[in-house]
C-alpha positions, 0 to 999 in steps of 0.5 A, spaced: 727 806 559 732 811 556 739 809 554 742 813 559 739 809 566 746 807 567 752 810 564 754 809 556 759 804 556 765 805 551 764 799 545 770 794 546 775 792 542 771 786 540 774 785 533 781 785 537 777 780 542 775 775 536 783 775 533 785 774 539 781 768 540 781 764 534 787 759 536 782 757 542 776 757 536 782 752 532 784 748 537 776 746 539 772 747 532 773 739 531 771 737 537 765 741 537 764 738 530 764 732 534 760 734 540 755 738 535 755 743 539 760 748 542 765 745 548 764 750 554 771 752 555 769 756 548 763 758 550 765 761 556 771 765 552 766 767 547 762 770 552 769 773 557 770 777 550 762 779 550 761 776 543 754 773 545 751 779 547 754 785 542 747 788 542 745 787 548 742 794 551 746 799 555 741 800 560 741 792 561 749 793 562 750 790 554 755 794 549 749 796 543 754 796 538 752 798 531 751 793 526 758 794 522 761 793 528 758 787 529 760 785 522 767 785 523 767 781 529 762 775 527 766 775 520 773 774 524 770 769 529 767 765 522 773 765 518 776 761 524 770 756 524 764 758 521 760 755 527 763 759 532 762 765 528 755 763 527 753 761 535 756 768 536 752 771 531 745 768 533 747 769 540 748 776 540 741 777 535 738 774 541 741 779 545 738 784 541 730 782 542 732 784 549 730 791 546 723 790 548 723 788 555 724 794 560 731 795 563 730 793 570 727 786 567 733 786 562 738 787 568 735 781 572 736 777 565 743 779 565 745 779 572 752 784 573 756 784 570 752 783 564 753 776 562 746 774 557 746 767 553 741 767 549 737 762 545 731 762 540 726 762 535 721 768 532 717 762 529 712 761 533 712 753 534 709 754 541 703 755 544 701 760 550 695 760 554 693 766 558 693 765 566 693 770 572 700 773 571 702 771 565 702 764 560 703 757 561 707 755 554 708 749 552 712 748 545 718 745 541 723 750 537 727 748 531 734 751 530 736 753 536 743 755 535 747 755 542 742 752 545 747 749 550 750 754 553 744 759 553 742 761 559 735 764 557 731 761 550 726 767 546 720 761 546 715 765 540 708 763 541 701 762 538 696 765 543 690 760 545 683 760 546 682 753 548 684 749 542 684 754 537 689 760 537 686 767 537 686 772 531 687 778 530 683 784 527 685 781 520 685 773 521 691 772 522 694 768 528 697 773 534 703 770 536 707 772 543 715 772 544 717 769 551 723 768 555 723 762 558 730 760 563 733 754 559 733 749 565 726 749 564 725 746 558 730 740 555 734 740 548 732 734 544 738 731 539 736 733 533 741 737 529 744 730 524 747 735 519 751 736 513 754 742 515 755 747 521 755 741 525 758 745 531 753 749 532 748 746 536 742 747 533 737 742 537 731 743 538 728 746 545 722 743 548 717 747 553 713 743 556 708 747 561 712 753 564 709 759 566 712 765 564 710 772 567 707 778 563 713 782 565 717 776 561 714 777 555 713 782 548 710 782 542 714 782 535 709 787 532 709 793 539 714 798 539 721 796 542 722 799 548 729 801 548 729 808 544 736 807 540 737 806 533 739 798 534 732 798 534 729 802 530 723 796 527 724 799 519 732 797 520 732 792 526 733 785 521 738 788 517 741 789 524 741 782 525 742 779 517 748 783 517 752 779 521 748 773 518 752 775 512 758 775 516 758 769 518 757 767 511 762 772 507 768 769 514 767 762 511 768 764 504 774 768 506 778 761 510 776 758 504 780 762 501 786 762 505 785 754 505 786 754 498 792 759 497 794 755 502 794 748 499 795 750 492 803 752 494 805 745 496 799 740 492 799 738 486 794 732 482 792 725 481 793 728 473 799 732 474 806 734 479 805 741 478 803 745 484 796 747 483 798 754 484 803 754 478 796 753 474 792 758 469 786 754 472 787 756 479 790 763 478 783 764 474 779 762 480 782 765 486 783 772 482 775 771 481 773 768 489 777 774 491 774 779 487 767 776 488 768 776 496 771 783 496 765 787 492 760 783 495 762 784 503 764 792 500 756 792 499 754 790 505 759 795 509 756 800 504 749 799 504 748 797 512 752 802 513 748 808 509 741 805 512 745 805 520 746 813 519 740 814 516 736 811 522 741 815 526 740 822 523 733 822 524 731 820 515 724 819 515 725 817 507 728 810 509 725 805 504 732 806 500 736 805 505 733 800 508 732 796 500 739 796 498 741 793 506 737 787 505 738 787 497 746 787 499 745 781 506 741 777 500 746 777 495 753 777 499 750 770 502 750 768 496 757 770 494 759 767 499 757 760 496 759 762 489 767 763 491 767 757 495 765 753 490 770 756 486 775 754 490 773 748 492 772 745 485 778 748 482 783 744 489 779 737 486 780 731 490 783 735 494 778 739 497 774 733 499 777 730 504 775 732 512 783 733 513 782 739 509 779 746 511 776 748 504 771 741 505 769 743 512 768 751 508 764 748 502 759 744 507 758 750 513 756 756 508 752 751 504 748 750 510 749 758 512 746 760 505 739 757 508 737 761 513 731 766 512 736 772 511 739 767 504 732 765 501 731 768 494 724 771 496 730 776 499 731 778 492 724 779 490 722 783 495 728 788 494 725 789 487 719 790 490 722 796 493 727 798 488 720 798 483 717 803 488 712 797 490 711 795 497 714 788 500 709 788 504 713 784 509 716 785 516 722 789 516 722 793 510 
C-alpha cells in the first residue's frame, strides 16, 4: 500500500524529545542497571516521545523518519544512558521491518494513535511448521532488547517438513519472519552481563502459538511499503546506523565524564588536578578528534547513500560500501576514545560511582553487535576492490 493511505505526518522534533527526556534517563539509568531491564515509567515516556518507532510506516500511522534523523536521536538518548539509547534504537529498528506487512495489517499492530513496541530477532532460532491459515511456532530468541515493554516480538523462523527444515533452490534453509504478540511467549532471565545491563536483553521464548499468514513476511520478498527507508540495498545501513549512534553517544558521555572529573580530581601519585596534566590534555584532544571525524563520516556517508536511494541512483554500490564502511569503523572509534579516556582517569575511572566505568563497560558490549563485527570491514573491501560481498544488504 502506498505511503499516502493516510496523510503524511510532519517528523517530530524527535532530537528536542530525546533532550528533553535525559533527566528522566538520568534519574532511572541505576535503576534500570539494577532491574536489567528499563523501568515502566521510561519506557512509557520513550514511547509518549515516539522514540521506539521512528521507522514506523505512515501508512501504519509511524513517523518514517530518515535514518540521520534517527541518528541524531539514538545518539542524544545514549549520551544520557547507553542502555536507553539502545532500547530506543532496537525498538525503533523493529519498527521498520513493519515495511513488510500490508498497511491495514501494520495499523492493527499499532493501534491509533500509533503506539508500536517491538522486539526480536532476524536469527531464526525458531521453527515454523505450516498449518491451515498460518504456522505453529515454537522457539527461543537470544538478545531480545526491550523485550519487557514490547508489545509484539518479530520471531525469525526455520520452516519445517517434519523434523527437518525445508530447503530451498540452493539448499539452503528457508527462514520465515513472524509477529507473535509478547503475552503469548514468556521472557527467560538471562541477560547476566557485564555491560548494557539495562537493556533487557533476555530471551524470549515461544512455545506452540499460532501465528496467521497475514502476520507473516519473508526477509528475502520485497518490502511492502514503496518509500526509501525500505529500500532492501540500504535498509541495514538504515538500521546499523542508529547502532553507530548509540555507540558514538556513549563515547560522547565518556567524555563529558572525563572533562568533568578531570577538573576537581587528582591521583594517588600526584594532588595535580588530572586537567593541569600534558597527559591528559593529549588524550582528551584525541577521544575528542577520534569521535568528531568518525560520527562526521557516518553522517556523510549515510547521508550520501539515503539521497542516492531517494534520487532514484541506480549505481548504489558506492554509496551503500562506504555507509557500512562508515557504521563499522565509527563502532570501533567509539571504543578507542573510551578507552582513552578511561585509562587516562586511572583508578578513577574504575569505580561504579563513576559514569566514565559505566561508559567503558556499555560500549565494549555495543561494538559486539553484527553492525561491529570485523568481517564489516572485509566485505566493504570487497566492494571498494569492485568485488561482490556476497552478503544480504550490500
Amino acid at each position: 500500500m502506498a505511503n499516502d493511505a493516510v496523510p503524511p505526518q510532519p517528523p517530530s522534533d524527535v532530537l528536542a524529545a530525546a533532550r528533553a527526556l535525559a533527566p528522566l534517563i538520568l534519574a532511572h539509568r541505576q535503576e534500570a542497571e539494577s532491574l536489567r531491564h528499563l523501568p515502566r515509567t521510561l519506557a512509557d515516556a520513550l514511547a509518549a516521545a515516539g522514540l521506539l518507532q521512528m521507522y514506523l510506516p505512515r501508512s501504519m500511522g509511524g513517523p518514517e523518519l530518515p535514518p540521520l534523523t534517527v541518528f541524531h536521536a539514538i545518539e542524544e538518548l545514549s549520551r544520557a544512558d547507553g542502555s536507553t539509547g539502545w532500547c530506543a534504537m532496537i525498538a525503533s529498528n523493529i519498527s521498520g521491518f513493519m515495511g513488510w506487512l500490508p498497511a491495514g495489517v501494520g495499523r492493527s499492530f499499532a493501534g491509533h494513535p500509533a503506539d508500536f513496541r517491538g522486539a526480536g530477532s532476524i536469527r531464526p532460532q525458531g521453527r515454523a511448521h505450516r498449518v491451515d491459515g498460518g504456522y505453529r511456532v515454537r522457539g527461543s530468541w537470544d538478545f531480545s532488547s526491550g523485550v519487557h515493554h514490547a508489545t509484539w516480538v518479530m520471531c525469525t523462523c526455520l520452516l519445517m517438513d517434519g523434523e527437518q527444515p525445508l530447503r530451498g533452490e540452493t539448499g539452503a534453509p528457508r527462514t520465515r519472519t513472524l509477529w507473535v504478540p509478547a503475552t503469548q511467549g514468556r521472557i527467560a532471565d538471562t541477560w547476566s552481563v557485564v555491560g548494557m545491563r539495562g537493556t533487557g536483553s533476555h530471551d524470549f521464548v515461544v512455545e506452540d502459538v499460532f501465528v496467521p499468514d497475514a502476520h507473516s513476511f519473508s526477509l528475502t520478498a520485497p518490502p511492502c511499503e514503496p518509500g526509501p527507508l525500505y529500500h532492501p540495498r540500504q535498509f541495514n545501513s538504515v538500521l546499523w546506523s542508529a547502532t553507530a549512534a548509540n555507540a558514538l553517544g556513549i563515547a560522547r558521555a565518556a567524555i563529558d565524564a572525563f572533562a568533568a572529573m578531570a577538573t576537581k580530581a587528582s591521583s594517588t601519585t600526584s594532588t595535580a588536578l588530572l586537567r593541569d596534566r600534558p597527559m591528559v590534555q593529549t588524550r582528551i584532544a584525541e577521544a575528542e578528534a577520534i569521535v568528531q571525524a568518525a560520527r562526521a563520516y557516518v553522517i556523510d556517508a549515510v547521508g550520501n547513500a539515503w539521497r542516492a536511494v531517494c534520487d532514484g541512483v541506480a549505481e548504489l554500490d558506492g554509496p551503500i560500501a562506504q555507509a557500512r564502511l562508515a557504521i563499522v569503523h565509527a563502532m570501533h572509534e567509539a571504543v578507542r576514545a573510551v578507552d582513552l579516556v578511561f585509562h587516562a582517569a586511572g583508578t578513577n575511572a574504575v569505580y561504579t560511582r563513576n559514569p566514565l566505568e559505566r561508559c567503558f563497560r556499555d560500549v565494549h558490549v555495543a561494538v559486539q553487535h553484527a553492525a561491529g563485527l570485523p568481517g564489516q570491514y572485509e566485505s566493504a573491501g570487497k566492494a571498494l576492490l569492485g568485488l561482490r560481498p556476497g552478503e544480504p544488504g550490500w
